[in-house]
C-alpha positions as CSV (number, residue, x, y, z in Angstrom):
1,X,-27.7,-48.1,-9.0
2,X,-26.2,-44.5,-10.2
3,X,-26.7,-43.8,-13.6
4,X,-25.0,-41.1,-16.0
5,X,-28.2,-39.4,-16.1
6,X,-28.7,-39.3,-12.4
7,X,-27.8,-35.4,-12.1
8,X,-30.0,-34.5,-15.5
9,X,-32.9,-36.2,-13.5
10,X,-32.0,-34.5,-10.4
11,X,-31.6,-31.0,-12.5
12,X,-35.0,-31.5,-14.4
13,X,-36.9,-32.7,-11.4
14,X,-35.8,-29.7,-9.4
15,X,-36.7,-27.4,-12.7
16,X,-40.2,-29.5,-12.8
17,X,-40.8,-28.2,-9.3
18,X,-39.9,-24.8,-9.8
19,X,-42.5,-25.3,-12.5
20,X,-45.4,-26.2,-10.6
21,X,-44.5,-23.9,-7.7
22,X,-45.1,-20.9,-9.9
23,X,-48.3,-22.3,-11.2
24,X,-49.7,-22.5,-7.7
25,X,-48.4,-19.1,-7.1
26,X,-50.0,-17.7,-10.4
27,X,-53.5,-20.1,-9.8
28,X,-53.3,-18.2,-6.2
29,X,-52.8,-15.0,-8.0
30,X,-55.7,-15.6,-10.3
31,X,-58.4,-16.9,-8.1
32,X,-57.8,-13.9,-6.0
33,X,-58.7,-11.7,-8.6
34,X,-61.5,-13.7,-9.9
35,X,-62.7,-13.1,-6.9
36,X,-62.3,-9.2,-6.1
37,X,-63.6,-8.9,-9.8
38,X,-66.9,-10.9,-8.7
39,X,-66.4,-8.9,-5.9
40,X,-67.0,-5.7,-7.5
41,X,-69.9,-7.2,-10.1
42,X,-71.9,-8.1,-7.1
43,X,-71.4,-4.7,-5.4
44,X,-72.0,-3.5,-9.1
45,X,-75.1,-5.3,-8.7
46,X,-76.3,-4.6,-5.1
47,X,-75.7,-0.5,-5.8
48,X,-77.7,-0.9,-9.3
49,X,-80.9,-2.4,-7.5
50,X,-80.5,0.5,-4.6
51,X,-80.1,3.0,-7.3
52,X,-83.5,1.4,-8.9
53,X,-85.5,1.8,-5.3
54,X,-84.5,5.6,-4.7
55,X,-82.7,7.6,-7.5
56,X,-81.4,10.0,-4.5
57,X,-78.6,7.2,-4.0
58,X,-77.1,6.8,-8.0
59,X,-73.7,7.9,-8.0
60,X,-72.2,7.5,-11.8
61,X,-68.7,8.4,-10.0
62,X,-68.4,5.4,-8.1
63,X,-70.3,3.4,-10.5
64,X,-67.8,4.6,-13.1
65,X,-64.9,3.6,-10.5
66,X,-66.2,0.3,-10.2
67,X,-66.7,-0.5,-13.8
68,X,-62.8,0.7,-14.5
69,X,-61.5,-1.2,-11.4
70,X,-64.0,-4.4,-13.0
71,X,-62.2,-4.0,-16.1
72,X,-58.6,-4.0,-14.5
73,X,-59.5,-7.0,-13.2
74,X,-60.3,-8.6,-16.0
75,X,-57.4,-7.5,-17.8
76,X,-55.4,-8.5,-15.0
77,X,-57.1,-12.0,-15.1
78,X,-56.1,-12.1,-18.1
79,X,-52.7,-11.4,-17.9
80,X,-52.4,-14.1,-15.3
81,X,-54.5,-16.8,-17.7
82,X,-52.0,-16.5,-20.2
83,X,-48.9,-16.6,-17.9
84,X,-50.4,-19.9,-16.5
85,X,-51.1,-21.7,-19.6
86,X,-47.3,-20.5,-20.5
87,X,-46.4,-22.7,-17.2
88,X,-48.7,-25.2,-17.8
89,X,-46.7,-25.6,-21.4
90,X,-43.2,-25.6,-19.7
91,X,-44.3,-28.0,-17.3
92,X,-45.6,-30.1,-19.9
93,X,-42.2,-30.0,-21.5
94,X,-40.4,-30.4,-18.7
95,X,-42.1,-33.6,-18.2
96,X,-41.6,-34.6,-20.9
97,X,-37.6,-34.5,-20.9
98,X,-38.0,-36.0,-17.6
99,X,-39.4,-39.1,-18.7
100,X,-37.2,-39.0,-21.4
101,X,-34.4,-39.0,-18.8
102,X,-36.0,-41.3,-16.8
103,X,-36.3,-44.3,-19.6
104,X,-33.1,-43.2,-20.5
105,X,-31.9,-44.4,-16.9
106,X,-34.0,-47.3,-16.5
107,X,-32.8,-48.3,-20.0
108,X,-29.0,-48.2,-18.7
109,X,-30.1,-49.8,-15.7
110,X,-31.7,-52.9,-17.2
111,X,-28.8,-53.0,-19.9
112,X,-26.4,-52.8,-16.5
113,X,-28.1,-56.1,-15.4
114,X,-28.0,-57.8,-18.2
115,X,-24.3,-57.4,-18.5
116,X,-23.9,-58.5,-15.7
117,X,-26.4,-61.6,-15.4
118,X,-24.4,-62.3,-18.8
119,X,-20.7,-62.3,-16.9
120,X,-22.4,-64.6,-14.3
121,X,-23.7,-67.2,-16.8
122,X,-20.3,-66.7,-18.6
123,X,-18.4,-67.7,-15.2
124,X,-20.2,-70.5,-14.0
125,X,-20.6,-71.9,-17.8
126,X,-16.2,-71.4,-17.5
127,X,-16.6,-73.7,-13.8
128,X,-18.7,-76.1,-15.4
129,X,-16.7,-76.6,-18.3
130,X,-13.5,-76.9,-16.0
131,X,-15.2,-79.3,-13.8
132,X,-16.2,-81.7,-16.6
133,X,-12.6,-80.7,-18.4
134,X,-11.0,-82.2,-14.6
135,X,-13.4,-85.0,-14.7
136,X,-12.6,-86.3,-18.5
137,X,-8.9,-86.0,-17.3
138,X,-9.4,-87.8,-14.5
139,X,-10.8,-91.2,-16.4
């Protein structure tokens, strides 16, 4: 059964989507660059014990790269953590009207069927009293 609020719920639902399309997109985002950061901490790592075997291999250049491109990452991370919690709130939100909409719907809905289980009771209770109305005539 259409409701009024059929193209709210269809406008919200499609907002909701767009919602949770962009956090997949930003959780991509951000589990790619936890991983290049861990990336760069392990070869960190691997270079430091190298370096601690035979000092003829230290290079404080690219060690100092690698700690700067380390902490771009982690600003970058970040940057995505607080854009996707942002999402994650509007999402939230969104639901939230959704189901608003929704209950809304169902509401008129139900109301919709009661009117008209009411104008059914009202007609036959009309034939019936007819009927009985032709019958006391009829004596």
């Amino acid at each position: 059964m259409k409701t009024p609020y059929d193209a709210a719920l269809r406008v919200r639902q499609r907002e909701l989507d767009e919602v949770s399309s962009a956090i997949r997109t930003e959780a991509g985002a951000l589990g790619a660059v936890e991983q290049e950061r861990m990336r760069v901490a392990a070869a960190l790592v691997r270079e430091a014990d190298l370096a601690a075997t035979d000092l003829t291999l230290v290079s404080p250049g690219w060690q100092r790269r690698m700690r700067g491109e380390r902490q771009a990452l982690s600003a970058r991370e970040t940057q995505l953590q607080a854009r996707l919690d942002a999402l994650r709130e509007v999402a939230v939100d969104a639901y939230g009207v959704l189901r608003g909409i929704e209950n809304a719907a169902d509401d008129y809905r139900a109301e919709a069927l009661r009117s008209e289980a009411a104008a059914e009771q009202s007609a036959t209770d009309d034939i019936s009293a007819a009927a009985f109305l032709r019958t006391l005539r009829a004596r």
